[in-house]
N, C-alpha and C positions, 0 to 999 in steps of 0.2 A: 524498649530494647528489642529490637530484631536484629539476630544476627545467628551465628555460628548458634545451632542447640544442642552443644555439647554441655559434660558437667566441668570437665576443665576449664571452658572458656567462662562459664557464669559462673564459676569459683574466681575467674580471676577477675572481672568484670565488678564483682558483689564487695571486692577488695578493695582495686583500682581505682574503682570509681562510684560504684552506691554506697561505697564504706565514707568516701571523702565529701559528700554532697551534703548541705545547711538541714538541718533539721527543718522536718516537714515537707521537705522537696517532696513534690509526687513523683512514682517510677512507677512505669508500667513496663511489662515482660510479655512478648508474642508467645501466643503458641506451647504455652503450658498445660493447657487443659484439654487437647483432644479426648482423652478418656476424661474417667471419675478422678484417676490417681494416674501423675504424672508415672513415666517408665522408670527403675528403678535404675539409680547411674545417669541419667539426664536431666538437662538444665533445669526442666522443672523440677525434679527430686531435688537436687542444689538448691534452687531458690528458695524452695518452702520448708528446706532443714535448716537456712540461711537466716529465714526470717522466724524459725519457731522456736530458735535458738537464740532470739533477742527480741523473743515476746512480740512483733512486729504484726498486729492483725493484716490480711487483705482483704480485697472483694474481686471476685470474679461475677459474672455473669454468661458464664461456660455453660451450654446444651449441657455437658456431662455432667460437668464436676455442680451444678445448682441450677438444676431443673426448674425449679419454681421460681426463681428470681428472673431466670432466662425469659420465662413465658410471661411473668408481670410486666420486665420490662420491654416485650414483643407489643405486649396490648399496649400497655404504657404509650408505643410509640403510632400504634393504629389510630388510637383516639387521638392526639395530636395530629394525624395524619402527617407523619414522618415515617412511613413502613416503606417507602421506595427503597432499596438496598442501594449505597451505595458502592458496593461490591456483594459478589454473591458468594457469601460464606456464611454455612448454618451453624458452625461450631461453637463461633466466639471465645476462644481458649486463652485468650487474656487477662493477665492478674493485674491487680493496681493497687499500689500500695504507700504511705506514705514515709521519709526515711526520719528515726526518731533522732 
């Protein structure tokens, strides 16, 4: 999901349409984790009250919000030699989660 990062719209989005998708479908959401903790009143405060509120685990591997995960899966991708950026963004603020 990239789109509008309001908490209106991923209130209505988490309804519409993550609410109605097969169990187990994967969903990922852009742009949630610039900081540690999303801002409060936007998409990602939605999302992660959305999913804490139906037990719904995620994983990021967000600079911010999991440091160590970020930097494992940096090496991770050195030692494979996959470290070219496909686009150059250091954040990685993307959640992914699966729908129960």
């Amino acid at each position: 999901m990239d789109a509008a990062h309001t908490a209106g719209f991923a209130r209505w989005y988490l309804a519409a349409l993550v609410g109605e998708l097969a169990p187990g479908t994967p969903v990922s959401v852009h742009d949630v984790f610039h900081r540690r903790r999303p801002f409060p009143f936007s998409e990602g405060a939605a999302v992660l009250g959305w999913l804490r509120g139906r037990g719904i685990p995620y994983f990021t591997a967000s600079r911010a919000a999991a440091p160590t995960t970020h930097r494992e899966l940096l090496a991770r991708k050195r030692r494979s030699g996959l470290s070219e950026p496909i686009h150059h963004s250091t954040d990685n603020p993307m959640l992914f989660f699966a729908t129960t």
